[in-house]
C-alpha positions in Angstrom: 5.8 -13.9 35.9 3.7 -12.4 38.8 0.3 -11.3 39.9 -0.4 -9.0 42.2 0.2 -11.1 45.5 3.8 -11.7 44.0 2.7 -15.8 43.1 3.9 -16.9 39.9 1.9 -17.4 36.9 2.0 -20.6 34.8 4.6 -20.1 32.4 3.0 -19.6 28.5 4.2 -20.7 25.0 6.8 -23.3 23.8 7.3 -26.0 21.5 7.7 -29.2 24.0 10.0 -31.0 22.8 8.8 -34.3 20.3 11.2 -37.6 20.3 14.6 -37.6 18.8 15.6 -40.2 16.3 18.4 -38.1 14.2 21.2 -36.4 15.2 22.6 -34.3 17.7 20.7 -32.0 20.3 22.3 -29.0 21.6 21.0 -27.2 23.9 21.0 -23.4 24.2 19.8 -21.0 26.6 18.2 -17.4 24.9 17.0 -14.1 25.9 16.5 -10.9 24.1 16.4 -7.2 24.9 14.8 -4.0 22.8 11.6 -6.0 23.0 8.6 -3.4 22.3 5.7 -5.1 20.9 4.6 -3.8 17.9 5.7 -0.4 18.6 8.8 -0.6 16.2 9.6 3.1 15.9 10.1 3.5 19.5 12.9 5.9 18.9 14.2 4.4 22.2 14.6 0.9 21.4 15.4 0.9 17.6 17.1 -2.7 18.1 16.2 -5.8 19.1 18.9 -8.2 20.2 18.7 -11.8 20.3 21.5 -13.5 22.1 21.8 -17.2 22.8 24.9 -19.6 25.2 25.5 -23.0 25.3 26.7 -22.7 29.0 25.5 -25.5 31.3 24.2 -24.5 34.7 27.2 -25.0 36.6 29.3 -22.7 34.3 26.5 -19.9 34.1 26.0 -19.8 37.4 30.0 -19.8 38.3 29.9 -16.6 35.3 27.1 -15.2 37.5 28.7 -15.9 40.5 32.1 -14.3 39.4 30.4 -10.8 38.3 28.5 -10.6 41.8 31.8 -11.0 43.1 33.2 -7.5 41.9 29.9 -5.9 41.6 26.4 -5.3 44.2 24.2 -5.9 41.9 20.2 -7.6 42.8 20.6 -11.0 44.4 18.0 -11.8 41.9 19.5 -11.2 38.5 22.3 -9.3 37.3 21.0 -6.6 34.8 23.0 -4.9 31.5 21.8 -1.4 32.9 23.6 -1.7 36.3 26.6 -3.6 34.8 27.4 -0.9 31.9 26.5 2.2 34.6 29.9 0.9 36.4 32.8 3.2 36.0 34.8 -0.5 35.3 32.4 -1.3 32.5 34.5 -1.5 30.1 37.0 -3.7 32.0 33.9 -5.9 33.1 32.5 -6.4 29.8 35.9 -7.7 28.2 36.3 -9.8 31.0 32.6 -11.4 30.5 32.7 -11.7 26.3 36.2 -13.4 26.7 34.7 -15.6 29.6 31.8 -16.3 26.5 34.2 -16.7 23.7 33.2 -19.6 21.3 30.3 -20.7 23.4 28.0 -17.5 22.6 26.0 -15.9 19.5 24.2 -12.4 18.9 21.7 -11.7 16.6 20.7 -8.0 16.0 17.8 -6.5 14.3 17.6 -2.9 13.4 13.7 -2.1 13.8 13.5 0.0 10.6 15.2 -2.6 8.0 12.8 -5.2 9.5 10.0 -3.2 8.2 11.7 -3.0 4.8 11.6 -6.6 4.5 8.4 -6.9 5.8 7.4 -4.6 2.5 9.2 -6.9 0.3 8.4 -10.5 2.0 4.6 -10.1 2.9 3.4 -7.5 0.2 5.7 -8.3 -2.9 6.1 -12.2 -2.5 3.4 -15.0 -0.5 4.0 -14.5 3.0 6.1 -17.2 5.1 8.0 -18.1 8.2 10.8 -17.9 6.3 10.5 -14.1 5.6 13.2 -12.2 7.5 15.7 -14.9 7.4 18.7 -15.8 5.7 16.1 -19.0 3.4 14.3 -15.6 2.3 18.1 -13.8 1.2 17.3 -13.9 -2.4 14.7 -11.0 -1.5 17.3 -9.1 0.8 19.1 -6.9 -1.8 15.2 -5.1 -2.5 14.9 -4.9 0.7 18.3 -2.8 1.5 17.8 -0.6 -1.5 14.0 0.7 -0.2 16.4 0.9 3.4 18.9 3.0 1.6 16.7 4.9 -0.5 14.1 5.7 2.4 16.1 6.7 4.5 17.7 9.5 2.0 14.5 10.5 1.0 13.8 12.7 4.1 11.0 12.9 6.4 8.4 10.8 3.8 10.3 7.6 5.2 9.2 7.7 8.6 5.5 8.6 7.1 5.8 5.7 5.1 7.2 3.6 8.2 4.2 4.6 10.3 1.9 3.4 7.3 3.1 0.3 6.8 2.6 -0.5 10.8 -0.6 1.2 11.2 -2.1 -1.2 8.1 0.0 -4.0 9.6 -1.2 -4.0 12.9 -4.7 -5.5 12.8 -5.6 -5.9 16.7 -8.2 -2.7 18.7 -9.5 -1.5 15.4 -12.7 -0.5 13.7 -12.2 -2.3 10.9 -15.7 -0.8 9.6 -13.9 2.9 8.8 -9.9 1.2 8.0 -8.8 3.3 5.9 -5.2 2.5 6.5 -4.4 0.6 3.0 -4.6 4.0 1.6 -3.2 5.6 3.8 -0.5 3.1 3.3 -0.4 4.0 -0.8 -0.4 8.0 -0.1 2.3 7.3 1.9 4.2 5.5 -0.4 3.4 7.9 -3.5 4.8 10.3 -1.6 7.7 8.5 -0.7 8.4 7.9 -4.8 8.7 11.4 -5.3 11.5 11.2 -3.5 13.5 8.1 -4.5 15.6 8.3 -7.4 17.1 4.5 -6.9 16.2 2.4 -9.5 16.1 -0.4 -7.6 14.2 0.7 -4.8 11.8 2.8 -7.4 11.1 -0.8 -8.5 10.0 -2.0 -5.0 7.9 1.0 -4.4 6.5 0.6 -8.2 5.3 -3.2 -7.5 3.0 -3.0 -4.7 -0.5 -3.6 -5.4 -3.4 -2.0 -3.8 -5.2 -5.3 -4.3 -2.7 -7.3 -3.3 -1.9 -5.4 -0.2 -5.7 -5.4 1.0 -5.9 -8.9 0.3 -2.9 -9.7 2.7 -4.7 -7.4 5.1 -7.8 -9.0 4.7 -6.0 -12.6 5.7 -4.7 -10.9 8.4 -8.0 -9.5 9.5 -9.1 -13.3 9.1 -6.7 -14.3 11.1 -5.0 -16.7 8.7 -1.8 -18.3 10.9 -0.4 -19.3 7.8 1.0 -15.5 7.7 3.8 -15.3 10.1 3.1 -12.0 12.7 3.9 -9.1 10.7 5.2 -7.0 13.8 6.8 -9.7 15.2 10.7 -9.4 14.8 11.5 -12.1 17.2 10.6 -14.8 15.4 13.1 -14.6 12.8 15.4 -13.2 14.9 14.7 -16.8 16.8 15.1 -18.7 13.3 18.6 -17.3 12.9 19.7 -18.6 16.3 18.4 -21.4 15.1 20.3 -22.2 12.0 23.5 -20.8 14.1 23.4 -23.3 16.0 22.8 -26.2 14.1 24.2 -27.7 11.3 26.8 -31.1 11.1 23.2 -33.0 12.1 22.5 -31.2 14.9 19.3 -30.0 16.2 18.7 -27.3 18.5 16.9 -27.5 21.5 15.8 -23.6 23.4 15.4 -22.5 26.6 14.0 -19.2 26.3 12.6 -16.6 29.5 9.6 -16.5 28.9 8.0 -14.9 26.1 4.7 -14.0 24.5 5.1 -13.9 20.9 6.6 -17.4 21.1 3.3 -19.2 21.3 3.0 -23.1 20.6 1.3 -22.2 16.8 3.9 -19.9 15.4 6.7 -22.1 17.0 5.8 -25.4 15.1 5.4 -23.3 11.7 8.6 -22.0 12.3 9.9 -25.7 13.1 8.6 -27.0 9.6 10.1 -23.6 7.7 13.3 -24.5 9.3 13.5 -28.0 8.2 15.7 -28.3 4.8 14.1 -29.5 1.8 11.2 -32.1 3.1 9.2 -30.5 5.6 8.3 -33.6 7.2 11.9 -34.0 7.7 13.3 -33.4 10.8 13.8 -29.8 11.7 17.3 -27.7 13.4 14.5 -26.8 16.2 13.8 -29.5 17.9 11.6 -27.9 20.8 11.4 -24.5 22.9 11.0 -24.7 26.6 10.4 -21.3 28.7 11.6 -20.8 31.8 11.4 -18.1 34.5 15.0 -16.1 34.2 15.2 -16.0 38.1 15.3 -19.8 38.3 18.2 -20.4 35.6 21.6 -18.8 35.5 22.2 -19.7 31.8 19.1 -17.4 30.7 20.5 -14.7 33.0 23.8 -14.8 31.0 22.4 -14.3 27.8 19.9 -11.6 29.0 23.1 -10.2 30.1 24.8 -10.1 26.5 21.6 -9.2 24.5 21.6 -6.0 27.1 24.9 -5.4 26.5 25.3 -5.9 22.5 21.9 -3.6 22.5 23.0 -0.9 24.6 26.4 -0.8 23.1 26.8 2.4 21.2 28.1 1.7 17.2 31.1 3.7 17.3 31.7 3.8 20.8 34.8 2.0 22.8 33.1 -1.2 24.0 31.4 -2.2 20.7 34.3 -3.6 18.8 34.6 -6.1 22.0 31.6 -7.6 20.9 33.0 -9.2 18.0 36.0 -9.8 18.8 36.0 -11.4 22.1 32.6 -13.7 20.7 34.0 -14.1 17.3 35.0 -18.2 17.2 33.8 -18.5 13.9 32.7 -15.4 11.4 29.4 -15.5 12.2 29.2 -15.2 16.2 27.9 -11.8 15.5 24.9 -11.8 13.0 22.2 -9.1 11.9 19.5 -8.6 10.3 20.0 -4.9 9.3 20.9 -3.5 5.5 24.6 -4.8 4.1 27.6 -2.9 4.2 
């Protein structure tokens, strides 16, 4: 990061890393790309990508080195938006997933199901740092059915989206005149009228004014206990996570730096992560940030999450993404409704 004389600024967040006694550490290098705050119906940016490699220097900076090569691209960094503006795009993106294959993951999240699960996690069941995440999948068939449903029902969805973000999102408000749990419930009266899914009637059925406020009110009282609500990065980060571990092994992040990732929500997330006893040890075993300019393996992941995000669903480049990442079934993760 920079001021305004171009010096830069001390590096924020992380999870330093405590003293291993168990296990295996594998360390992986992360970046992400459709990051927009708490603004998550930026029609522009309706998902976030979270992609992670376990390249060591030498081999990210030879990956880095090879793509220059062919291409004039910054002598900084090499950026998705110049790479995929090439009239070889598609040939240069084959050649850098199979360059990737078995040593890469991606981990989407489409903005809008987030939400959904936010409904479901925070307002129907006690808030945790496991919301979002596959510990929490017992709640993800509710979830897809409000998706599904909602997003039949017509313009009272994105109403009802807007609600649940504008009672969500507690900072720069006069909370003296917040009036935004009801708007919240007109919104989702409303929306009833137009579901006919039993299951997602159900979901819409269960929330609790009191309830809700109360939630509110903890977030209002800034109780850290509650993971952020707007904040799909974290369990976008927990995913990666539990990708990457498993067989005793622990994970160990290098991540460009970030804001949401502060030092609090990283050790909650540590002790949600850890299986059974929380005392235990956890798959996270630290998160370091780092400037992207200084490390080639952060600059090949920011490089995949711009390309998975800016690859369009149907279009001829997408299927690469699987397929050349895909050494196990679940290279390519989401957090977005089933199919």
């Amino acid at each position: 990061m920079a001021g305004s004389t171009g010096a830069r600024l001390p590096l924020q967040g992380g999870l330093p890393p405590g003293e291993v006694t168990t296990g295996t550490v594998v360390e992986i290098a992360c970046d992400e790309s459709g990051f927009s705050g708490t603004n998550l119906l930026d029609p522009a940016t309706p998902v976030i990508v979270h992609a992670s490699v376990d390249l060591s220097r030498d081999e990210a900076a030879e990956l880095i080195r090879t793509l220059r090569s062919g291409f004039r691209f910054s002598p900084d960094e090499v950026k998705s938006r110049q790479f995929l503006r090439r009239r070889e795009a598609a040939e240069a993106v084959e050649w850098f997933l199979s360059a990737l294959r078995g040593r890469a993951h991606v981990h989407l999240v489409d903005k809008e199901f987030f939400l959904a699960t936010r409904v479901v996690d925070l307002l129907l069941a006690e808030p945790s740092y496991a919301a979002g995440t596959r510990l929490a999948g017992d709640r993800r068939p509710a979830a897809a059915a409000l998706h599904r449903a909602g997003r039949a029902a017509g313009p009272g969805w994105a109403v009802f989206l807007a609600a649940v973000v504008e009672m969500l999102r507690t900072k720069r408000r006069d909370r003296a005149d917040d009036r935004s749990v009801a708007r919240f419930f007109a919104a989702r009266d409303e929306l009833r009228r137009h579901v006919g899914d039993a299951q997602a009637g159900a979901v819409l059925d269960a929330l609790d004014p009191a309830r809700v406020a109360a939630v509110q009110a903890r977030l209002y009282a800034g109780d850290r206990t509650i993971p952020p609500p707007l904040e799909p990065l974290l369990p976008a980060l927990a995913e990666t996570v539990l990708h990457w571990s498993g067989d005793g092994r622990r994970v160990l992040v290098i991540h460009d730096e970030q804001s949401a990732l502060t030092e609090d929500r990283l050790r909650r997330l540590q002790v949600a992560l850890a299986p059974g006893d929380p005392a235990g040890p956890s798959p996270l075993a630290g998160l370091v940030m780092t400037d992207s300019r200084d490390d080639p393996r952060v600059q090949a992941a920011d490089l995949l999450a711009g390309v998975a995000r800016r690859m369009p669903g149907d279009g001829p480049l997408r299927p690469l993404l699987s397929s050349a990442l895909a050494h196990d079934p679940n290279a390519v993760t989401a957090e977005q409704e089933p199919t």
